[in-house]
N, C-alpha and C positions, 0 to 999 in steps of 0.2 A: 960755369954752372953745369959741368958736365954729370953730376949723379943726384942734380934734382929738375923739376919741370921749369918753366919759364913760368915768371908771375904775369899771369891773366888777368887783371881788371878790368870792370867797366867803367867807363864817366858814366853817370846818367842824371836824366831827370827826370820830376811829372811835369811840369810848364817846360815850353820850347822859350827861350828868349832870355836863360838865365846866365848866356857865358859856356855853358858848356861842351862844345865842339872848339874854342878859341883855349878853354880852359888844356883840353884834349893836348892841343895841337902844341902847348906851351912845354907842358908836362912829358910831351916825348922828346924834346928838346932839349930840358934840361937834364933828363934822365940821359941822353946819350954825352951829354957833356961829362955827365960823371962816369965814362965810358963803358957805358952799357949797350948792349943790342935792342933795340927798338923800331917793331912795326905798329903803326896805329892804322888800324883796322876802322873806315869810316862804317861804321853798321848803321846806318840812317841810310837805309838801302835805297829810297826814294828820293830822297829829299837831301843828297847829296853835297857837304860845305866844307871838306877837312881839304879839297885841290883849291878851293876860291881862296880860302883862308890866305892860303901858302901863295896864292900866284901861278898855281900850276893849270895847265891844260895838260890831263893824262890822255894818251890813245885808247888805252883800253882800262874796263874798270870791273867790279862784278859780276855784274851785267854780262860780259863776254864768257865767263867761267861757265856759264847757264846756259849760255843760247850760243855758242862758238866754239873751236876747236883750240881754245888756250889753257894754259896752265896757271897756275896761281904765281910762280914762279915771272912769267911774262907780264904780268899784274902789276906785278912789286913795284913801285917806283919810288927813285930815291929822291931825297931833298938834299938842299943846298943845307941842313941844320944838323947830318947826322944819324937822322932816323929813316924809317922807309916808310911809306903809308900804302895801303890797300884801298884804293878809292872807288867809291859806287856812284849810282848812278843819278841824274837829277830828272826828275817829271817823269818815270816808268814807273808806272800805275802798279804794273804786274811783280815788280818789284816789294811793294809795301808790305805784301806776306808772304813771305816764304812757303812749298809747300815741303813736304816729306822729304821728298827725294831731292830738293836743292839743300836741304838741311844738312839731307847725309852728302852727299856733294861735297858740300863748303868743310862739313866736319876731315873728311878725309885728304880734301886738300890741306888746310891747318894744321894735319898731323906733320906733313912735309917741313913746315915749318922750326919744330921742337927741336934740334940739334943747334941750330942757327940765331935765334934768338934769349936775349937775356929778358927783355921784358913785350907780352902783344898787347896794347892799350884797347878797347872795345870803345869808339865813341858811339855810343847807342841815339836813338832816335826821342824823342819824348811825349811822357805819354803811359797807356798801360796796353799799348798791340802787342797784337802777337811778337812780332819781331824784338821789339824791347825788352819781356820778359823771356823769349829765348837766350838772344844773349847775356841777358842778366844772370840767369841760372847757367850760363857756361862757364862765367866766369870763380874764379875762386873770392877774388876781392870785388865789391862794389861801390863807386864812390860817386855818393848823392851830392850834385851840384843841386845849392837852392838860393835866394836873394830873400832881403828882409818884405819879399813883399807877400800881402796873404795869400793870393792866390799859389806863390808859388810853395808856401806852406800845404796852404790846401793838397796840392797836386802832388808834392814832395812823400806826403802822409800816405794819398792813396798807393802811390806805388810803393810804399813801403806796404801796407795791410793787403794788398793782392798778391805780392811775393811771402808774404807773411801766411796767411790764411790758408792760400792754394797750393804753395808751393814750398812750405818750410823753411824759407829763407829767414836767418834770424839774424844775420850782421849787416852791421853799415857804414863806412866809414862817412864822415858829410864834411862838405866845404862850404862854406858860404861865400857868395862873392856878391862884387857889390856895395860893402858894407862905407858907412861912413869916419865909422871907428871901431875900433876892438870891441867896445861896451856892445853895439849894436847887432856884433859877430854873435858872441855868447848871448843873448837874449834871445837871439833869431834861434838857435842853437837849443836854448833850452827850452820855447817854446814847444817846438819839432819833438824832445826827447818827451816833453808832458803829456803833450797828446798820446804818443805812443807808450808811457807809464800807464794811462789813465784807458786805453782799450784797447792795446796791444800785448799780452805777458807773453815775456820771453826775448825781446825784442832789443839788441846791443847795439848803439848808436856811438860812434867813436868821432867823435873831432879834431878833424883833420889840421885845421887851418882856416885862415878867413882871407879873401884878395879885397882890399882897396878901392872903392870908386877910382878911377884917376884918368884923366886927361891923354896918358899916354897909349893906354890901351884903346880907345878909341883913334889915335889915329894911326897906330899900328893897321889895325884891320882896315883902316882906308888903305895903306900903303901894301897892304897883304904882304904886309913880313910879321912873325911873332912877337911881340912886346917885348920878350926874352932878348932877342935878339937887334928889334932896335933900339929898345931904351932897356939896357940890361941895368941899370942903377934905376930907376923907375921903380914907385913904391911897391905898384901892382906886381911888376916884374919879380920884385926882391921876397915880396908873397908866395910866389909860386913856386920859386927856387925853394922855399923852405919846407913844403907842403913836399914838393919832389923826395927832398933828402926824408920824411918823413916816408913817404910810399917805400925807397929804398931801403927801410927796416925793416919791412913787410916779409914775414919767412914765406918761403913756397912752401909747397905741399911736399914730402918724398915722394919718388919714384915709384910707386907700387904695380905699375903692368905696361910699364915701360916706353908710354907713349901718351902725347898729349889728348890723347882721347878719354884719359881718365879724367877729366873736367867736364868734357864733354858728351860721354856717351851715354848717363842717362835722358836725357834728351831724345835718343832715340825712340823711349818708351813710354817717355809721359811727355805727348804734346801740350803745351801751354794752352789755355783758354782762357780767354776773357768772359766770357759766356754769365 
């Protein structure tokens, strides 16, 4: 991917509790299996789960980038699956929002990164804070984790309408996870799209794929290994793989000013508000 950017997504969501960070962690996984370059980026700056997932205990994590004399490079740490993850911090208050100058920070460190990677995953935090819709709006692609439950409709909507409203954002791709069956996928699915037909105009909702309730995925994440990779036949599993190759059609953006800053830099100019 030498004469285009690396594709930038985010997982996100409005309700915390829907698979999304698990979902995160699966998705870089499979994506390196299909030999690709992969960091996943934990941006749930506080409230820190992309190392517990994995098993991992890192030395150092965001958090250092900010308040110590490291590099992003020092950061990195690799997993046993392939990918490399960027891990943050757990219970730093002063972490939850970003201010200016850590923004520009983190942005110029990430540009380090563009040469070296084929895909940087954003696992965002959930919710509609500042930090969420920062890195939502950095990314090029967004991808709305939601479950057939109402609230996480509720929640799925609103951070679709405040990305929408304040901040022009008019695509999205969505997964639903969760589900009992296919039927349930699509309904949960087109629920989501109605609401947003019905007081949203302008508003592209793309269906990504739906995961599975299943058995195996819960005791993955007891074992803190990926599902992917202990029950790689596992239905859940066999879901995400699919969803993966589906992201992997995802064109980048060209090169237009030769660095991964062009996702990134207007951000400098129009800080997010929830307000």
């Amino acid at each position: 991917m030498t004469s285009r950017f690396p594709m930038v997504f985010s997982v996100t969501s409005g309700k915390g509790g829907v698979g999304k960070t698990n979902i995160s962690v699966n998705l870089a996984l499979c994506l390196s299996r299909m030999g690709k370059r992969v960091v996943l980026l934990d941006a749930d700056l506080g409230l820190a789960n992309v190392d517990v997932i994995l098993g991992l205990a890192p030395k150092l994590n965001i958090f250092h980038l900010f308040h110590e004399d490291v590099t992003l490079d020092q950061i990195l740490l690799d997993t046993p699956y392939g990918f490399r993850i960027l891990p943050a911090s757990s219970g730093v208050s002063e972490m939850v929002n970003l201010d200016t100058g850590q923004k520009l920070e983190l942005l110029e460190s990430m540009d380090s990164l563009e040469n070296d990677i084929d895909y940087l995953i954003v696992d965002t935090g959930a919710g509609i804070n500042e930090n969420v819709l920062y890195f939502n709006l950095a990314a090029q692609e967004r991808l709305l984790v939601l479950t057939p439950e109402p609230t996480s409709l509720t929640d799925a909507y609103a951070l679709i309408k405040v990305l929408k409203n304040r901040h022009g954002v008019e695509r999205f791709r969505v997964l639903v996870n969760m589900v009992k069956d296919p039927k349930q996928a699509k309904e949960t699915y087109a629920r989501l799209v109605g609401a947003c037909d019905h007081f949203l105009s302008g508003v592209s909702l793309d269906l990504v794929g739906s995961i599975p309730q299943d058995s195996a995925m819960k005791k993955a994440v007891i074992n803190q290994i990926p599902v992917c990779a202990h029950a790689p036949d596992a239905a859940a599993s066999q879901a995400i793989d699919a969803a993966a190759r589906v992201i992997g059609s995802w064109k980048t953006a060209a090169k237009t000013d030769g660095n991964i800053k062009f996702f990134w830099k207007k951000l400098l100019f129009h800080e997010p508000s929830v307000a």
